[in-house]
NUMIMAR-665154 format. One record per residue (C-alpha): residue in three letters; x, z, y. Coordinates in nm, 4 decimals. Example, Ala and Ser with C-alpha at 12.3 -4.5 7.8 and 13.67 -1.06 7.14 Angstrom:
2
<rec><residu>Ala</residu><X>1.2300</X><Z>0.7800</Z><Y>-0.4500</Y></rec>
<rec><residu>Ser</residu><X>1.3670</X><Z>0.7140</Z><Y>-0.1060</Y></rec>
//
This chain:
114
<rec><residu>Unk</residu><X>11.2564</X><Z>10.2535</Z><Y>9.1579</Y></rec>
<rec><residu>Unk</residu><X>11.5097</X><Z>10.2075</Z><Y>9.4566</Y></rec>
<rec><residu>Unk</residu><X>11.4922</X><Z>9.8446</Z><Y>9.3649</Y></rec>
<rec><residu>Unk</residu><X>11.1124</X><Z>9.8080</Z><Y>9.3615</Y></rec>
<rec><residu>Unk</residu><X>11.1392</X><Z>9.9352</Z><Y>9.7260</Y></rec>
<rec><residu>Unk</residu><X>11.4376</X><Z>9.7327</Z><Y>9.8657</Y></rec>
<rec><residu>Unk</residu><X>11.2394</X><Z>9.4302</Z><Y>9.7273</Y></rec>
<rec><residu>Unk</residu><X>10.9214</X><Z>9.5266</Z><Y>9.8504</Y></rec>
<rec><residu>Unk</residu><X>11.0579</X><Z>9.5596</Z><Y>10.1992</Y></rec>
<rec><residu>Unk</residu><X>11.2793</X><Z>9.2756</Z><Y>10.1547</Y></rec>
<rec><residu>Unk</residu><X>10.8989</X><Z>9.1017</Z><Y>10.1600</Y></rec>
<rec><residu>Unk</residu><X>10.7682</X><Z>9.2768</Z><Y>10.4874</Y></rec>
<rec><residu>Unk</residu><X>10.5835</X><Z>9.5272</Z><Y>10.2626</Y></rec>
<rec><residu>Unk</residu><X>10.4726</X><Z>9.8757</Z><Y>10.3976</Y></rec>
<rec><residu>Unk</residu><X>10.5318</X><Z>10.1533</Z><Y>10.1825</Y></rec>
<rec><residu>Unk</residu><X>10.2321</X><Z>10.3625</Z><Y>10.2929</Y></rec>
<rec><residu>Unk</residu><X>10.2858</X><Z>10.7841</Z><Y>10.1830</Y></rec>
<rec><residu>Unk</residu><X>10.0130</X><Z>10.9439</Z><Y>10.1390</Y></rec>
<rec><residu>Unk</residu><X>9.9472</X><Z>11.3153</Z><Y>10.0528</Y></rec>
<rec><residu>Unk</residu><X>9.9500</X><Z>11.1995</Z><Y>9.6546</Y></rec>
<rec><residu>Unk</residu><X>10.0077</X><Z>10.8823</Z><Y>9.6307</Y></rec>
<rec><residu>Unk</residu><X>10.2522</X><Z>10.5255</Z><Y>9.7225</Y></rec>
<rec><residu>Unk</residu><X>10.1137</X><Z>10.2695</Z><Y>9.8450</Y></rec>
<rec><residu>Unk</residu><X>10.2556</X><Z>9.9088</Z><Y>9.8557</Y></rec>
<rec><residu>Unk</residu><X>10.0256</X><Z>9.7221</Z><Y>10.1409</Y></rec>
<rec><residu>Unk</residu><X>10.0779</X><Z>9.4029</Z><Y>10.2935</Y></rec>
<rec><residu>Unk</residu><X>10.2453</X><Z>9.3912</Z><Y>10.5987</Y></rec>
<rec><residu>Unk</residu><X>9.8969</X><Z>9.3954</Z><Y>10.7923</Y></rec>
<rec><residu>Unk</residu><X>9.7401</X><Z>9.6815</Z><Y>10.5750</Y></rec>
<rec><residu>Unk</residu><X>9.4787</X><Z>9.5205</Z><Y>10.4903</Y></rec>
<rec><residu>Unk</residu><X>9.6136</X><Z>9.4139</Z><Y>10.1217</Y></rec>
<rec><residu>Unk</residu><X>9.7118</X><Z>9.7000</Z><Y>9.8763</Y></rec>
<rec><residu>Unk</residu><X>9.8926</X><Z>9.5987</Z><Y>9.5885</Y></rec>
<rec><residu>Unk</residu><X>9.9723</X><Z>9.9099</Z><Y>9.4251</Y></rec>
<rec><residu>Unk</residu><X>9.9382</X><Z>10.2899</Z><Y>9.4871</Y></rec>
<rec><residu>Unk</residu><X>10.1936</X><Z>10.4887</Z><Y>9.2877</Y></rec>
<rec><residu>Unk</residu><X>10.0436</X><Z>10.8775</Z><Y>9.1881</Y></rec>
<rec><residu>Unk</residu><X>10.1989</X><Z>11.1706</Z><Y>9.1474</Y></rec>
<rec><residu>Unk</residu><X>10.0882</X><Z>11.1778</Z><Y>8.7974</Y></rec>
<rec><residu>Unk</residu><X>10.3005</X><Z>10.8398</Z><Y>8.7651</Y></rec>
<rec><residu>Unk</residu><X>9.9913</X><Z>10.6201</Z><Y>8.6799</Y></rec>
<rec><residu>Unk</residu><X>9.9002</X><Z>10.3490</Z><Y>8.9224</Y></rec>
<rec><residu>Unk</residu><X>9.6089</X><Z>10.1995</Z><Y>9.0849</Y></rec>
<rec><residu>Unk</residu><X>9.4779</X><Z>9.9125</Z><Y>9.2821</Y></rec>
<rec><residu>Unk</residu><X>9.2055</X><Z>10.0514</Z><Y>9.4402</Y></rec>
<rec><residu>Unk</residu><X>9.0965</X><Z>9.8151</Z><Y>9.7497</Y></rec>
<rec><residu>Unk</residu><X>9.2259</X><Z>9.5315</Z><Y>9.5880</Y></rec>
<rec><residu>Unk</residu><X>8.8346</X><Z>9.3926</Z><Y>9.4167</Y></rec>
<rec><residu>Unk</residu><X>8.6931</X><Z>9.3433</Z><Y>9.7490</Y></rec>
<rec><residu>Unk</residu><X>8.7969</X><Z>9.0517</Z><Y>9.8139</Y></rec>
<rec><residu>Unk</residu><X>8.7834</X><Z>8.6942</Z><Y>9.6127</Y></rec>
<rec><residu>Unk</residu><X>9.1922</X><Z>8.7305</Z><Y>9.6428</Y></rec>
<rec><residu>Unk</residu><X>9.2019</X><Z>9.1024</Z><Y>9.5543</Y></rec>
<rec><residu>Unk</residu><X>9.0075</X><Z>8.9917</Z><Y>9.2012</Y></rec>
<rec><residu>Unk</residu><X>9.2344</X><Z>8.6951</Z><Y>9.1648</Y></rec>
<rec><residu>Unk</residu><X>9.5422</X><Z>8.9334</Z><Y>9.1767</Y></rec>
<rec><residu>Unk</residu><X>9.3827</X><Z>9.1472</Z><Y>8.9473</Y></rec>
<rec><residu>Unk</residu><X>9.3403</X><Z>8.9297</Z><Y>8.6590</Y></rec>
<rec><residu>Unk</residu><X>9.6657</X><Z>8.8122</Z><Y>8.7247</Y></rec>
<rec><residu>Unk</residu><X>9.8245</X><Z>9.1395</Z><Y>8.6919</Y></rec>
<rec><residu>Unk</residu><X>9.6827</X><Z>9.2093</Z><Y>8.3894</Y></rec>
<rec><residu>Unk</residu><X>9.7324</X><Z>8.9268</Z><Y>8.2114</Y></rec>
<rec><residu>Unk</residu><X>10.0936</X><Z>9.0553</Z><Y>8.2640</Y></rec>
<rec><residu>Unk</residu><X>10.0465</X><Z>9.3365</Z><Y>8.0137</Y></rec>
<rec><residu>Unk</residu><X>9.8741</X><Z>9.3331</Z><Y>7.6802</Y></rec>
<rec><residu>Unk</residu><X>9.5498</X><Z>9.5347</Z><Y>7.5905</Y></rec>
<rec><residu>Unk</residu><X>9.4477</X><Z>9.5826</Z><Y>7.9438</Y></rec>
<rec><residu>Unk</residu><X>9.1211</X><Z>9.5330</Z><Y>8.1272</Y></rec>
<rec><residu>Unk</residu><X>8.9802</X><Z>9.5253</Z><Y>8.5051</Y></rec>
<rec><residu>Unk</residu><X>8.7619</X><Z>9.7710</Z><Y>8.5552</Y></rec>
<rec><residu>Unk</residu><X>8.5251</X><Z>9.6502</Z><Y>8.7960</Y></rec>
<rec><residu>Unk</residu><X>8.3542</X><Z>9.9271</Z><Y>9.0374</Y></rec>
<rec><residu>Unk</residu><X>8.0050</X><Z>9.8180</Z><Y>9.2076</Y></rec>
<rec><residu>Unk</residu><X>8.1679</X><Z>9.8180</Z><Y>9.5863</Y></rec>
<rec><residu>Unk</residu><X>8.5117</X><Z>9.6561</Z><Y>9.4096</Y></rec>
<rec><residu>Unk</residu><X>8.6888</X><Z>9.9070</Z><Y>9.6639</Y></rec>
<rec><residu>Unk</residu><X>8.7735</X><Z>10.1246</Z><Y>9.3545</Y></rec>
<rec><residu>Unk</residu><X>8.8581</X><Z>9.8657</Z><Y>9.0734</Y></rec>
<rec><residu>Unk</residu><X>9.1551</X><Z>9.8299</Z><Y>8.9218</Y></rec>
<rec><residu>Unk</residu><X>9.3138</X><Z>9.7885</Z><Y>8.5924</Y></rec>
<rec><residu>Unk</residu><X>9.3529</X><Z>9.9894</Z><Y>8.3241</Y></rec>
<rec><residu>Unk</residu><X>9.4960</X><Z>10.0021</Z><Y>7.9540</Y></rec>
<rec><residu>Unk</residu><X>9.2013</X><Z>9.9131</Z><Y>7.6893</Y></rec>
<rec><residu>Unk</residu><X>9.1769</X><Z>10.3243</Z><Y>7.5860</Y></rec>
<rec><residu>Unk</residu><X>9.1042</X><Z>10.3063</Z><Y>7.9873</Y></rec>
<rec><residu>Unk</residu><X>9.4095</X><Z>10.5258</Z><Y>8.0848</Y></rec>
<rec><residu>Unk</residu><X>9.5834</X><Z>10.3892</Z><Y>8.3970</Y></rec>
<rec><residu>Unk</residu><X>9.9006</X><Z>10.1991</Z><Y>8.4068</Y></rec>
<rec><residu>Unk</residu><X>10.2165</X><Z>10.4067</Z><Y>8.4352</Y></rec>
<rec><residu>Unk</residu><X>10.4886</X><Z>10.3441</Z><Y>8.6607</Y></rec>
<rec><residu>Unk</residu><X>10.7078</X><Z>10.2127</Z><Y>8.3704</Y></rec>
<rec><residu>Unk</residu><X>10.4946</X><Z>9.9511</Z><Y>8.3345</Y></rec>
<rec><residu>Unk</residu><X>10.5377</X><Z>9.7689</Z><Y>8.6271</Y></rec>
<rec><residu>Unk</residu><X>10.8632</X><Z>9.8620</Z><Y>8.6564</Y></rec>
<rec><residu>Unk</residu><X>10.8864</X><Z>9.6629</Z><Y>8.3154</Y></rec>
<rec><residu>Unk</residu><X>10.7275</X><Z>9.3484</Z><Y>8.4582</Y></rec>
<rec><residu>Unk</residu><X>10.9158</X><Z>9.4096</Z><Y>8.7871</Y></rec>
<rec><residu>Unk</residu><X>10.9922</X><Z>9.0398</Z><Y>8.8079</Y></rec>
<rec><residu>Unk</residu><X>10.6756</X><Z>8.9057</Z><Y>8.6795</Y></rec>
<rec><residu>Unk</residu><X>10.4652</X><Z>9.1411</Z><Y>8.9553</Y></rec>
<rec><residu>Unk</residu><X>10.6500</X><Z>9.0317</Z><Y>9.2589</Y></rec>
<rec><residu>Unk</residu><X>10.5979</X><Z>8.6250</Z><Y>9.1304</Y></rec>
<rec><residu>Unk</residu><X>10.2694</X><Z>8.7908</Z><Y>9.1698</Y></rec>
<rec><residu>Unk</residu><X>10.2768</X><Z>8.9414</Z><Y>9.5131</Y></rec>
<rec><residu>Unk</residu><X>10.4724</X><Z>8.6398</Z><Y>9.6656</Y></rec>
<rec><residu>Unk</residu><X>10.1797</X><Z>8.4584</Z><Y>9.5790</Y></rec>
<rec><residu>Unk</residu><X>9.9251</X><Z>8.6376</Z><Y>9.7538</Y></rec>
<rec><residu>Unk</residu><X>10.1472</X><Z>8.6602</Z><Y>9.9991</Y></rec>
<rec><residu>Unk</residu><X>10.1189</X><Z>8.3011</Z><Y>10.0536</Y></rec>
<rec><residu>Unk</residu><X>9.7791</X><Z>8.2913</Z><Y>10.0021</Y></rec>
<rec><residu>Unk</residu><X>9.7606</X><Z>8.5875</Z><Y>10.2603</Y></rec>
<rec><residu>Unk</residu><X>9.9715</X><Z>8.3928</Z><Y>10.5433</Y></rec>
<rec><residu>Unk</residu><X>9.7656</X><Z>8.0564</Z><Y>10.4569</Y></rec>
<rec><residu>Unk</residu><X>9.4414</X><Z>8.2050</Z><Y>10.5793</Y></rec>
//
């Protein structure tokens, strides 16, 4: 985990603390890529507002097998899930470390372009 941080801030992003949760935001806020639970399950709610947000999410889970986006109605809450539609652990990303920050560089990119 202490290398998921010193890369994440390596890349200008915020680790946001919340009274239950992690967040990983962009350095403007506006972008969260992750939000760590106590429970150790993740989310990526505020992600499927956006055209980008829904981009990243099919992305990310075409990183891990059997998983899905679940799509809320104001996209605010979407995120993805496994296919029995448990949330994504910790583990898991920390599996695809590599993989996810390709990922996040990306948007990052795509973030600074606009």
């Amino acid at each position: 985990m202490c290398y998921l941080r010193k890369s994440a801030e390596q890349r200008g992003l915020l680790l946001d603390a919340g009274s239950s949760t992690m967040m990983i935001k962009s350095p403007d806020k506006h972008f969260n890529f992750l939000a760590f639970q106590r429970d150790g399950s993740i989310r990526n709610y505020r992600c499927g507002s956006s055209k980008l947000g829904i981009a990243y999410l099919q992305k990310l889970a075409e990183l891990f097998d059997d998983t899905i986006i679940y799509e809320a109605s104001n996209g605010f809450h979407s995120t993805i899930k496994n296919d029995d539609d448990t949330y994504l652990k910790v583990k898991d990303i920390l599996g695809k470390e590599q993989e996810w920050f390709a990922l996040v560089d990306s948007v990052l990119s795509e973030l600074s372009s606009d």
